[in-house]
LOVO-401073 format. One record per residue (C-alpha): residue number from 1; x, y, z. Coordinates in Angstrom, 2 decimals, decimal comma. Layout:
N
@num=NUM	px=X	py=Y	pz=Z
...
END
This chain:
299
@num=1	px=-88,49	py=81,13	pz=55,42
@num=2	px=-90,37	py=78,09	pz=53,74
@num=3	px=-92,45	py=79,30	pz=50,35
@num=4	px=-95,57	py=80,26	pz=50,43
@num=5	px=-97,95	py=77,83	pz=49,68
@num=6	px=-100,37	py=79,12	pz=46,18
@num=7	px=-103,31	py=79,77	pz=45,95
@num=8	px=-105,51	py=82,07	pz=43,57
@num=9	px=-107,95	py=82,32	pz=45,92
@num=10	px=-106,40	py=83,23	pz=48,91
@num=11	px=-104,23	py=85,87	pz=47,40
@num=12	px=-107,60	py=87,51	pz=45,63
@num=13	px=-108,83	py=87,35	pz=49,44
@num=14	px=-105,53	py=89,01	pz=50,25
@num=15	px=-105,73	py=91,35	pz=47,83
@num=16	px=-109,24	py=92,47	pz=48,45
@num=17	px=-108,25	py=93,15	pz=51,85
@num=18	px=-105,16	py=95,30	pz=51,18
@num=19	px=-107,45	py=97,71	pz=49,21
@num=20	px=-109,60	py=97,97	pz=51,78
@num=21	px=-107,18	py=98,55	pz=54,18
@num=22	px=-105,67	py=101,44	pz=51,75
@num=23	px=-108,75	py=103,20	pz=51,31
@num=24	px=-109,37	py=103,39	pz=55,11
@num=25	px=-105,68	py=104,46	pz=55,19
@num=26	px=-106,79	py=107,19	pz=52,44
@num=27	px=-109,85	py=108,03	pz=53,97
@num=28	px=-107,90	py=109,04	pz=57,29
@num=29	px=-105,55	py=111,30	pz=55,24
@num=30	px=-108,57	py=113,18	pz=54,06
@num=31	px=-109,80	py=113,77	pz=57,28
@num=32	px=-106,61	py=114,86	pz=58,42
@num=33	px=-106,04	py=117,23	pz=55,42
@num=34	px=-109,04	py=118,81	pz=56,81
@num=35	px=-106,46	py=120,27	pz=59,93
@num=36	px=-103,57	py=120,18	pz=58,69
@num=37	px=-100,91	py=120,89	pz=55,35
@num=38	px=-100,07	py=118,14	pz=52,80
@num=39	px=-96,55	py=117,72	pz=53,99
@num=40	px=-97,40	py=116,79	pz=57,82
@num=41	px=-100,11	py=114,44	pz=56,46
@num=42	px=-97,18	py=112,72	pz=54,30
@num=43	px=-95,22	py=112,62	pz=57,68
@num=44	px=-97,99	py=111,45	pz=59,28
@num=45	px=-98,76	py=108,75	pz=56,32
@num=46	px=-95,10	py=107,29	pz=57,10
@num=47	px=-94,42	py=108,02	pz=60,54
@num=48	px=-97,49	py=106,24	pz=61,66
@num=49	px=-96,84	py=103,10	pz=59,87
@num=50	px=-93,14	py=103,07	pz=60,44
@num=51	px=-93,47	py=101,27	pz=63,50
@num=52	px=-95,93	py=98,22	pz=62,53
@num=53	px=-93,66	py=97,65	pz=59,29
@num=54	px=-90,77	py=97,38	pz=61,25
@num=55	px=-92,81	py=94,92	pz=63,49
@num=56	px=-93,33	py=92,96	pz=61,07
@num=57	px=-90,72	py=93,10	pz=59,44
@num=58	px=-88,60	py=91,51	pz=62,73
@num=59	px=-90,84	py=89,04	pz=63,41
@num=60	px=-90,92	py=87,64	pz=60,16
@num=61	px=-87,47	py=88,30	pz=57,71
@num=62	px=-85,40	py=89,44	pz=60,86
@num=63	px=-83,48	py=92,73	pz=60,65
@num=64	px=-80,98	py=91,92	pz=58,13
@num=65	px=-83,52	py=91,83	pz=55,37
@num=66	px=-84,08	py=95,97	pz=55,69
@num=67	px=-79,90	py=96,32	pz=55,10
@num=68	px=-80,03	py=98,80	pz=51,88
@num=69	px=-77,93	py=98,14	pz=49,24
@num=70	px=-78,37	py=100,81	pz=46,25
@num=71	px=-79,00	py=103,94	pz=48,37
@num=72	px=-79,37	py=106,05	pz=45,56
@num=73	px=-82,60	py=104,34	pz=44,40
@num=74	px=-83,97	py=104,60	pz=47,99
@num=75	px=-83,54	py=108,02	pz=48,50
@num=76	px=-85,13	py=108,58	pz=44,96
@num=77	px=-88,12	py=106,86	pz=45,78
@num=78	px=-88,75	py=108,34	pz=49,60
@num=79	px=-88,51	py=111,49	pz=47,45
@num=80	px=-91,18	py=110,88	pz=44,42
@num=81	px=-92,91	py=109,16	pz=47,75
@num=82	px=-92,77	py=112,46	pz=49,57
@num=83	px=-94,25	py=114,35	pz=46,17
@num=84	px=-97,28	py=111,65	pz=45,48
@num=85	px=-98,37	py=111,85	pz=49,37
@num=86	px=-98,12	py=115,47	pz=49,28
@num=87	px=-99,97	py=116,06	pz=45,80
@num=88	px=-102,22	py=113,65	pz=46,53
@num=89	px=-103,21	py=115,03	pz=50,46
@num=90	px=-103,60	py=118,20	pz=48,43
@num=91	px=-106,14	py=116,89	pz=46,51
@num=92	px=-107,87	py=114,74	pz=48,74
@num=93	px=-108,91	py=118,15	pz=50,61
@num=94	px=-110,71	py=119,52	pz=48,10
@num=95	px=-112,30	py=116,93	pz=45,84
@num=96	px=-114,25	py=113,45	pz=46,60
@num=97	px=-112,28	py=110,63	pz=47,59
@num=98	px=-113,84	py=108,77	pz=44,50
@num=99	px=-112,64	py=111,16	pz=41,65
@num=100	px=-109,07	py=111,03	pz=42,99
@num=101	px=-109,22	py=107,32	pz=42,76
@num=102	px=-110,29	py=107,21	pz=39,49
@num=103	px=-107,91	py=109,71	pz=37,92
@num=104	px=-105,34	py=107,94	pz=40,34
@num=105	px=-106,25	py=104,64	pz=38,61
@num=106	px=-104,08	py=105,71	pz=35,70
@num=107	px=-101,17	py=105,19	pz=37,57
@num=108	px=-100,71	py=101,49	pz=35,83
@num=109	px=-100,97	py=103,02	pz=32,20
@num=110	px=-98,21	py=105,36	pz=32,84
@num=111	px=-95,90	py=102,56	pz=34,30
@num=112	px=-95,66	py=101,20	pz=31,09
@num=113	px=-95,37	py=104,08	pz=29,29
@num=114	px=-92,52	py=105,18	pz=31,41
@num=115	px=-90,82	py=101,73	pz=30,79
@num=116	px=-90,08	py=102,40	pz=27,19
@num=117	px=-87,71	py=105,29	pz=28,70
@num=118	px=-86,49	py=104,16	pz=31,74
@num=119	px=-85,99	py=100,69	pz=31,66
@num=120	px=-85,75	py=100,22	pz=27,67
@num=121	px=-89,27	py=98,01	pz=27,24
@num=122	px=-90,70	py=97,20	pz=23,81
@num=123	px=-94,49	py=98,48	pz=23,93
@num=124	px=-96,04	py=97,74	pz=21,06
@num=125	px=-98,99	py=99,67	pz=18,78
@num=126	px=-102,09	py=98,02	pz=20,53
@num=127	px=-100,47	py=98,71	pz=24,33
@num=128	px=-99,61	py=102,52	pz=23,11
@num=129	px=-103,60	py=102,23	pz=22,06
@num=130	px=-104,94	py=101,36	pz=25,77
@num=131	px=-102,95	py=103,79	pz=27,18
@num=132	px=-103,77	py=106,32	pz=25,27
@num=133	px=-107,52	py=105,70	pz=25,70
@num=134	px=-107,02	py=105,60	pz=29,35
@num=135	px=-105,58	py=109,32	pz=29,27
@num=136	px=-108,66	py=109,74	pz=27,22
@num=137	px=-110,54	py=108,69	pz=30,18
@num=138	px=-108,52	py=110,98	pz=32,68
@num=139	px=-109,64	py=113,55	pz=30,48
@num=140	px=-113,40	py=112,75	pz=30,36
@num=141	px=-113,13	py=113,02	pz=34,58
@num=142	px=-111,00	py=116,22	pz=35,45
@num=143	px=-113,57	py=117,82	pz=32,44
@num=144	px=-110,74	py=120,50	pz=31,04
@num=145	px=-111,99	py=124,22	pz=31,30
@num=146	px=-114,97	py=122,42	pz=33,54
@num=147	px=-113,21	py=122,62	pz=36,87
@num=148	px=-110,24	py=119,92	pz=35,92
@num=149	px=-107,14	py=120,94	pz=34,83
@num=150	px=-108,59	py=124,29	pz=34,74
@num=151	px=-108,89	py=123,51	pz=39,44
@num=152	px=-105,49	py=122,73	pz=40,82
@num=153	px=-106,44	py=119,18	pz=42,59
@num=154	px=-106,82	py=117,54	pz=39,40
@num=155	px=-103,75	py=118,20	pz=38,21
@num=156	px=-102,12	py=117,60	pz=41,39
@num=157	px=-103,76	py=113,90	pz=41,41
@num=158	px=-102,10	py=113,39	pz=37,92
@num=159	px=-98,60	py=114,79	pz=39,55
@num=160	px=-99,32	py=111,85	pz=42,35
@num=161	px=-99,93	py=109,41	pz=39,48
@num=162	px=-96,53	py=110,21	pz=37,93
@num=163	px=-94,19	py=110,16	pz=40,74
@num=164	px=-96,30	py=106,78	pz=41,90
@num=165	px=-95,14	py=105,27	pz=38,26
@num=166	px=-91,74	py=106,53	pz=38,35
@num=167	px=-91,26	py=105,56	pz=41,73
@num=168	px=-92,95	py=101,87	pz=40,49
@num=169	px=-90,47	py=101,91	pz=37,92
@num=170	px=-87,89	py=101,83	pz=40,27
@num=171	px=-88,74	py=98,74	pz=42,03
@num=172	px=-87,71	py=96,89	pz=38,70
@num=173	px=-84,11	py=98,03	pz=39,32
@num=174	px=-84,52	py=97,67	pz=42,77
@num=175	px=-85,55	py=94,03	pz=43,22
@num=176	px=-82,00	py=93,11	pz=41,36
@num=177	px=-80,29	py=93,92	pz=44,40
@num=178	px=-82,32	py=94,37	pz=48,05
@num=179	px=-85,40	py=92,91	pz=49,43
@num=180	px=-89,01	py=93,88	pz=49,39
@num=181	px=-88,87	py=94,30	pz=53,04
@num=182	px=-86,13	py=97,30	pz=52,65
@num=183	px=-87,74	py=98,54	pz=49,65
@num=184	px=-91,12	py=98,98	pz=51,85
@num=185	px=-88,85	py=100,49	pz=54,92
@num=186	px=-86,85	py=102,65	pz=53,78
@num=187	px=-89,43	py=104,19	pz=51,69
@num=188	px=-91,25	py=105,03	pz=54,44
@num=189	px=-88,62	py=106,26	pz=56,21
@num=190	px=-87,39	py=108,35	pz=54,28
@num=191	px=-90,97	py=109,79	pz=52,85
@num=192	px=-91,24	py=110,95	pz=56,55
@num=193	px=-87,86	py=112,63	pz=57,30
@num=194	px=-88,23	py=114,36	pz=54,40
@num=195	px=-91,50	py=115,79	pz=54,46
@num=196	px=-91,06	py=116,48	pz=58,11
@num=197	px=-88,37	py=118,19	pz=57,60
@num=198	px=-90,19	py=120,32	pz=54,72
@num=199	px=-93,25	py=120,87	pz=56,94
@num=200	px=-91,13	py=122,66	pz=60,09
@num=201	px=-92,38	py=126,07	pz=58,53
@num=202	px=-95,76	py=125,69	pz=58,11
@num=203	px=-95,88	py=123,17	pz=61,18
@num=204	px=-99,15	py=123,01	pz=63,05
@num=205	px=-99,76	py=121,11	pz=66,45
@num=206	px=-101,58	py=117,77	pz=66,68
@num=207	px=-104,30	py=117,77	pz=68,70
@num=208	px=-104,63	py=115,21	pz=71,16
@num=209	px=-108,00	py=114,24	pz=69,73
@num=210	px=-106,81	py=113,24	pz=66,54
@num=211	px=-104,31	py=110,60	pz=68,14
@num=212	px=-106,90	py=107,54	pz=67,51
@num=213	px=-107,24	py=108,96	pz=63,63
@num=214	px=-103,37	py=108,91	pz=63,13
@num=215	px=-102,94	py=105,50	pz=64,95
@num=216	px=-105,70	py=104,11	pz=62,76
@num=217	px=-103,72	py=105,89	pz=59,63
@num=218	px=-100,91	py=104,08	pz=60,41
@num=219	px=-102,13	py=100,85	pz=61,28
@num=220	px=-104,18	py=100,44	pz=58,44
@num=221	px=-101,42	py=101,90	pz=55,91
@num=222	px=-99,11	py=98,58	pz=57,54
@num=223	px=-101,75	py=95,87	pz=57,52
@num=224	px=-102,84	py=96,89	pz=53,82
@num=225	px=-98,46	py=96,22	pz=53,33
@num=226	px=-98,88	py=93,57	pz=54,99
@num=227	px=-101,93	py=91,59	pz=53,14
@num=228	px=-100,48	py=93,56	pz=49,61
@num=229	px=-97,09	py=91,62	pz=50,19
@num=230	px=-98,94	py=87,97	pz=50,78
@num=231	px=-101,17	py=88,82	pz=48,03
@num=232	px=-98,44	py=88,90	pz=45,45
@num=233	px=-96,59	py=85,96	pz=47,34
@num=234	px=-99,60	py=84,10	pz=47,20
@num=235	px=-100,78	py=84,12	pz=43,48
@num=236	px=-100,38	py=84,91	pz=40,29
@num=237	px=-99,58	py=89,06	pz=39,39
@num=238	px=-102,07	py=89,40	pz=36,17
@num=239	px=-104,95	py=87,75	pz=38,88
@num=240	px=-104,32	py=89,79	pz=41,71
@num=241	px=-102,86	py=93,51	pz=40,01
@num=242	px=-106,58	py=94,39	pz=38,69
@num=243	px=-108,35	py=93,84	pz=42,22
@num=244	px=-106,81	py=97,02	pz=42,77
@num=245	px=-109,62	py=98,19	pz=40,81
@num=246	px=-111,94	py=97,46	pz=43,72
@num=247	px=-110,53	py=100,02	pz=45,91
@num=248	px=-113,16	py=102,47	pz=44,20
@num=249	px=-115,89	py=100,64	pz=45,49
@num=250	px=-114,56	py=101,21	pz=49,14
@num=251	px=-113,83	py=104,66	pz=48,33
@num=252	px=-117,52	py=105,30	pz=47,46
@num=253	px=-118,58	py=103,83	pz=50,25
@num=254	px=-116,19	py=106,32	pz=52,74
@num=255	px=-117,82	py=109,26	pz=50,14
@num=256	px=-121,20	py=108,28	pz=51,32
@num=257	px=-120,75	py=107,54	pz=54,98
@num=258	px=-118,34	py=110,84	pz=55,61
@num=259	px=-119,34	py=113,63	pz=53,79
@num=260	px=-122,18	py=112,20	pz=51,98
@num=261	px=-120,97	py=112,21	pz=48,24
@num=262	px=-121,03	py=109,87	pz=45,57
@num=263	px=-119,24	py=110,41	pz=41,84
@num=264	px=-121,63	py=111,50	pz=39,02
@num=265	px=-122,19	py=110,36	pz=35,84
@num=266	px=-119,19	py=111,59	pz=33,64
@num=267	px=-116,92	py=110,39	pz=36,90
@num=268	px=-118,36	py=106,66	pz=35,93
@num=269	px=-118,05	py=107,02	pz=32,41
@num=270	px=-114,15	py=108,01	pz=32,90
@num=271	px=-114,02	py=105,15	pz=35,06
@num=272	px=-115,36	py=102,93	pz=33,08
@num=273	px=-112,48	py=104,00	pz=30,34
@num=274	px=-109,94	py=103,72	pz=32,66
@num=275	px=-110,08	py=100,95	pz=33,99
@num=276	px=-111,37	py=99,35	pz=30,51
@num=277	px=-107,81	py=100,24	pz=29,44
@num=278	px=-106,07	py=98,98	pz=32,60
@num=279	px=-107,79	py=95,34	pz=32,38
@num=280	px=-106,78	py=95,42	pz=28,43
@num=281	px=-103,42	py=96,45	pz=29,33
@num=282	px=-102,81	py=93,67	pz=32,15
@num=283	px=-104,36	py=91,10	pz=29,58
@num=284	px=-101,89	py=91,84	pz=27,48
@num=285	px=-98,62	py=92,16	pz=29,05
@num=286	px=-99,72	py=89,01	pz=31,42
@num=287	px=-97,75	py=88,08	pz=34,37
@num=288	px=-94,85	py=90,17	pz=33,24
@num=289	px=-96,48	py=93,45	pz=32,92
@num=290	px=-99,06	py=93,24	pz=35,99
@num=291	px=-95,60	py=92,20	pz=37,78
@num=292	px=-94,35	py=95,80	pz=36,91
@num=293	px=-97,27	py=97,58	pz=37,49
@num=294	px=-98,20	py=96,03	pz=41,27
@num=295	px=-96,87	py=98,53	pz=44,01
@num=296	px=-94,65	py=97,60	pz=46,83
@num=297	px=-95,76	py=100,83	pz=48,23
@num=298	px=-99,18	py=102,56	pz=48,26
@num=299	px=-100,25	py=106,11	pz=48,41
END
């Protein structure tokens, strides 16, 4: 396929639009969570969107480009996928789709933290700063012995957070040898054998009323892949990684309009330090870092 032509601009547009896309996507797995456990709604999350990716996937890169070639790395990934969907349905259930975002939104921080580790990265005194202030901020929002750590959902949105950055991780190994296309497949494909396969014994029965809800889970989960994958084609990785940022506006606005929430004052001020850290972070490391830290896959 010819390049890409680039353009800042577009991909920001791009961009913009694939978080929008995701928190509609996110918003549907709340509702959902509402009827029925974790583990279907992970099925559901990859089941759904299976079939668009796979559209577009043929119509545009053709079938070889979803051929696996390090197996291994796939099935680790459908497998942290399966935990971060899972934790993160969990949480979704029982807190306000804007706190999960926000301790969520820590996700980047622990990427590089993880790369020291697992891929053998250099991070030096004023990176290990901005992360650790960003934990700081996770703390100021789950409010420890305040209903935080001390409620299950927090920490389960911090267990989402972790297998999200390993699983990010991963992609830097991954893009040595196979494409983005079966990176983005088989993720999902796997994410929802597995957890369907986990959720047989506490399976309940869709209801036929929920059908549009699912269908709009899935097709927003693939067009947010979709615009994600021209965003980073389109521009440069330290412009477009911290528009992921925006997705809490979106988020607030789903609070509002659903269930008539919005986040309260200590939820902005953790916010605030989060993604404070997260800007600093990307400034920092440049095209290299934001490179690492922007998903091929999204919870």
């Amino acid at each position: 396929m010819p390049p890409r032509p680039r353009s800042n601009l577009a991909a920001a547009a791009w961009m913009v639009a694939a978080i929008a896309c995701f928190s509609l996507m996110d918003t549907a797995m709340k509702l959902l969570s509402a009827r029925y456990p974790p583990l279907q709604v992970t099925l559901l999350r990859g089941a759904a969107s299976l079939p668009f990716v796979l559209a577009w996937v043929m119509a545009t890169a053709g079938p070889r480009s979803i051929l696996p070639v390090r197996w291994g790395l796939h099935l680790l990934r459908g497998a942290l996928g399966m935990a971060m969907i899972g934790c993160f349905v969990f949480a979704l259930k029982r807190m306000p789709l804007s706190t999960a975002y926000t301790i969520y939104f820590v996700a980047p921080l622990l990427v590089a933290a993880l790369s020291v580790p697992l891929l053998g990265e250099k991070v030096g005194p004023r990176r290990w700063t901005a992360i650790g202030i960003g934990l700081v901020g996770v703390v100021v929002v789950v409010r420890p012995g305040a209903g935080g750590f001390a409620s299950l959902p927090g920490l389960m949105v911090l267990l989402a957070a972790t297998a999200y950055a390993i699983a990010a991780v991963t992609v830097s190994l991954l893009t040595r040898t196979d494409t983005p296309q079966s990176m983005v497949v088989w993720f999902l494909a796997i994410m929802a054998v597995g957890a369907g396969l986990a959720a047989i014994p506490g399976w309940v029965p869709l209801q036929r009323g929920d059908a549009p809800l699912i269908l709009g889970l899935g097709l927003a989960g693939a067009l947010g892949q979709v615009a994600l994958t021209a965003a980073f084609m389109r521009g440069d990785a330290s412009l477009v990684a911290p528009l992921e940022y925006t997705g809490l506006v979106w988020v607030i606005g789903w609070d509002w309009l659903f269930w008539r929430t919005l986040p309260d004052a200590v939820t902005w001020i953790g916010a605030a330090i989060i993604m404070g850290s997260g800007l600093y972070l990307l400034r920092r490391e440049r095209t290299v870092g934001a490179a690492r830290s922007a998903p091929l896959d999204h919870s």
